[in-house]
VOKOL-285691 format. One record per residue (C-alpha): x, z, y. Coordinates in pm, whole numbers, plus 50000, padded with zeros to 5 digits. Layout:
XZY/...
! end
This chain:
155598990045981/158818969946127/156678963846421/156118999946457/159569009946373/161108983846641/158618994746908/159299034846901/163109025946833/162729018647262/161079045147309/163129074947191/166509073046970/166109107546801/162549101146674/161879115546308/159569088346271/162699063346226/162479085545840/158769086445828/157519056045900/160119034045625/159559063745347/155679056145404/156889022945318/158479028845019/155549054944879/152889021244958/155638993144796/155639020344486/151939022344477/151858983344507/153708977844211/151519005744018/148378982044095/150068947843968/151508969643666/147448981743626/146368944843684/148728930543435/147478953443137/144128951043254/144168912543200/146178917042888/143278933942714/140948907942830/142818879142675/143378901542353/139398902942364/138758864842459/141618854942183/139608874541909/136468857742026/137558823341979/138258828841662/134668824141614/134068796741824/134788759441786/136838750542083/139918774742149/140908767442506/142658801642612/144368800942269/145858762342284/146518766842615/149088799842594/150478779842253/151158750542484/153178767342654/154898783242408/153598820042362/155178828042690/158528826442554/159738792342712/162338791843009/158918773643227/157178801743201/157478825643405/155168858843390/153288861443755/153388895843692/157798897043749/157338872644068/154208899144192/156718929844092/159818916644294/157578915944667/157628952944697/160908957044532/162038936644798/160528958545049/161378991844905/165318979744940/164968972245288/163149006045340/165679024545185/168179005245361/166679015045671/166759053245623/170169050145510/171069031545846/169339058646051/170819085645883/173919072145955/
! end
């Protein structure tokens, strides 16, 4: 979308696509962090299920293994899920930054 953005920016300086093109960017970057935010409850159910299961099994791998490191509650650990989240944040700043600066 830069690309694209850089590219039309020779080709004419009163283009409404300098608007479109980085608001399409910040409707995907939104929709991005819908999915993660999906994929992060959708594994959160499957370790509820998995941690109820080994309670009936010998060995409980999935169970020692978040207690090793501390429930998630250690200063290590950080959740995937707020590293995943701040990629399109990222992006929807610059986008925003860029209709601001064409406005302008």
């Amino acid at each position: 979308m830069f690309a694209i953005s850089g590219y039309l920016s020779l080709l004419n300086k009163q283009s409404i696509i300098y608007l479109i093109i980085p608001f399409a960017g910040i409707v995907i970057s939104f929709y991005w962090l819908k999915i993660i935010t999906s994929y992060k409850n959708l594994n959160s159910g499957k370790f509820k299920v998995i941690h109820e299961l080994e309670k009936n099994l010998p060995a409980k791998l999935f169970y020692y293994e978040w207690n090793s490191i501390g429930n998630g509650k250690t200063k290590e650990y950080i959740p995937i899920t707020l590293v995943e989240k701040g990629i399109p944040k990222i992006f929807m700043i610059i986008y925003l930054l860029i209709i601001i600066i064409t406005l302008l």
